[in-house]
N, C-alpha and C positions, 0 to 999 in steps of 0.2 A: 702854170695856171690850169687850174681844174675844166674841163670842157662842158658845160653846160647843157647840151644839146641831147647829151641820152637821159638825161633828169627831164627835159619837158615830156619828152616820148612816153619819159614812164610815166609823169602825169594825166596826161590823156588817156594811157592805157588805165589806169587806176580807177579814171572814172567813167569808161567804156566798164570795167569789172564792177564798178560797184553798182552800175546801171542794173547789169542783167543779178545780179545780186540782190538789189531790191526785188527785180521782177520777180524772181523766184518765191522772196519771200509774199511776196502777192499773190503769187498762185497758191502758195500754198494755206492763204486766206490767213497774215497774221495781221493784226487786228492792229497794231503799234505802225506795220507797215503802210496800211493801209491811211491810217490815222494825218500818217505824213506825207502821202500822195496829198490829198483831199487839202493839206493846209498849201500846198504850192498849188496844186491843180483842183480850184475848189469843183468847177463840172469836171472832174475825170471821172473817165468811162469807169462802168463798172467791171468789167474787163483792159483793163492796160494791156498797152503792146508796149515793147522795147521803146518804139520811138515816144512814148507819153512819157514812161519813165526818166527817160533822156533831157526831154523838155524840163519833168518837175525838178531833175537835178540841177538842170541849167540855172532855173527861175532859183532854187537853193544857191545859187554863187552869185547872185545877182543880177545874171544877165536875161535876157528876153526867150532865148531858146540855145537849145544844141546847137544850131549853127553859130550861133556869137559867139558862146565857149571854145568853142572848137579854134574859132578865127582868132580870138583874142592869143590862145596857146600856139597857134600856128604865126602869128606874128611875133610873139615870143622868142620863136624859136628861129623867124628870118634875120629876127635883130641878134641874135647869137650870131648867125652865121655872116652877117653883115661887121661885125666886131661889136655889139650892143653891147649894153651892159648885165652882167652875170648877175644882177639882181630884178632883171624886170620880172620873172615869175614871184619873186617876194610881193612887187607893188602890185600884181593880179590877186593875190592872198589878201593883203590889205585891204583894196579896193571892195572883192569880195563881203569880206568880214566885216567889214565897215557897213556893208550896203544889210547885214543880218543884223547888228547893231541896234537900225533904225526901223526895226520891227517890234515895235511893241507891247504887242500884244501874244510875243510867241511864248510857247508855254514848254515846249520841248526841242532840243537841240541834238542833232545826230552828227557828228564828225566822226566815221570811217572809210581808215585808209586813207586819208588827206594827208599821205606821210611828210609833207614838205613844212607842212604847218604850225608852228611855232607857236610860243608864248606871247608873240604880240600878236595874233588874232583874239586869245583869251581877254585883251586891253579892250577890245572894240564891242563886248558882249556884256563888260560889267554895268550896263546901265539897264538892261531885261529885268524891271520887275515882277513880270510873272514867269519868268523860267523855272520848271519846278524840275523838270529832268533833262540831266547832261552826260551826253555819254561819248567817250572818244576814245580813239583805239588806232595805234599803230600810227601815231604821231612824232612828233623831235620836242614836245612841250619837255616842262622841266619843272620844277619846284616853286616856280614863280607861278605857273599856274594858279592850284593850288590855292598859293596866298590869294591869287586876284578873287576865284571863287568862294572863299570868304567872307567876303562883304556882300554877300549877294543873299541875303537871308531867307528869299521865295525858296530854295533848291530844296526840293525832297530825297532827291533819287540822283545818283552819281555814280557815271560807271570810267573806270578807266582801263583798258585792255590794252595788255602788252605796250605799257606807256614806259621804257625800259629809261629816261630820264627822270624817273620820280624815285623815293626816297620815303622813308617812313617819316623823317621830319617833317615834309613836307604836304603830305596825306594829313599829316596831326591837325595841319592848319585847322582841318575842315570839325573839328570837332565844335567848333565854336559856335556853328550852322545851327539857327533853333528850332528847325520843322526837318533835319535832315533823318531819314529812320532807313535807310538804305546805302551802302557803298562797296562797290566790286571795284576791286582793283590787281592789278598783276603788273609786275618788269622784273627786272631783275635784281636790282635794289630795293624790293618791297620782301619784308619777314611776318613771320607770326606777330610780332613785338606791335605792331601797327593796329593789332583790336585793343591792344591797352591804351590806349589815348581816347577812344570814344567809350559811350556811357553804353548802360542794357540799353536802352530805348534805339541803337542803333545798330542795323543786322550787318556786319562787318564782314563780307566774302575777298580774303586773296587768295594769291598766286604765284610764283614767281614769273 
């Protein structure tokens, strides 16, 4: 049996990194960063410190601040060591996703480095009618993705980075998307061959 317990550690640590990561990009005034403080922290300072940033990530997974995140994966990780069950970080993802789901009115979606995060979080997001940009990177999604985002006809702008379970059939889906005029994509199953399924009106960036 696989052990559990350095997969939580490295979740925490992913979003202690992606924390000071935003910050960075805060400092260095980019304007998408900023965009997404402000929709979790509507009064954040105009100056952020680490620990604001911490908070809006938290408020981003659905919980109240840093320290509930924190306790939720730290419980996680007591129930491993207790003999829990090796799927309770899935139901934290769930939970999570599910709670982003029931947002409305969000209009942009950022998943980086959320590497544990699968294609049934993608389940919990397809009812966002105003999502117009998706972007995720260095995830375990797969080609199921994809299909799900599909049906989601708001999405302009779609980025997928180093998503190395994606596939050019799968990328195809998104051709069908009728306001879609943007797509980055990279893994390692993605080719040239993947601009031929969308039309000119779509700026097609891969990668491997």
């Amino acid at each position: 049996m696989t052990d559990e317990r350095p997969r939580r550690r490295r979740s925490l640590d992913s979003l202690k990194k992606e924390a000071k990561r935003w910050l960075d990009t805060l400092r260095a005034h980019a304007v998408d960063a900023r965009a997404r403080l402000e929709r979790a922290l509507p009064n954040a300072s105009a100056t952020p410190t680490l620990r604001d940033v911490q908070h809006a990530l938290a408020r981003e997974h659905g919980f109240s601040g840093w320290a509930a995140l924190k306790q939720a994966l730290e419980q996680a990780l007591a129930s491993d060591r207790d003999g829990g069950s090796a799927g309770r970080l899935a139901q934290y993802e769930t939970m999570a996703y599910r709670h982003i789901g029931e947002c409305e009115q969000l209009e942009s979606l950022i998943l980086m480095y959320c590497r544990d995060t699968t294609d049934a979080a993608t389940e919990h997001i397809t009812g966002l009618r105003k999502l117009s940009y998706y972007f995720n990177s260095y995830t375990m999604i797969t080609d199921r993705t994809p299909e799900l985002l599909s049906g989601m006809d708001s999405l302009e702008r779609i980025t997928f980075d180093a998503c190395h379970g994606l596939t050019n059939t799968g990328i195809a889906r998104l051709a069908r998307l009728p306001r879609l005029r943007e797509l980055h994509v990279s893994g390692k199953a993605v080719t040239s061959d993947v601009v031929d399924a969308f039309s000119s009106r779509v700026s097609v960036l891969y990668g491997p």
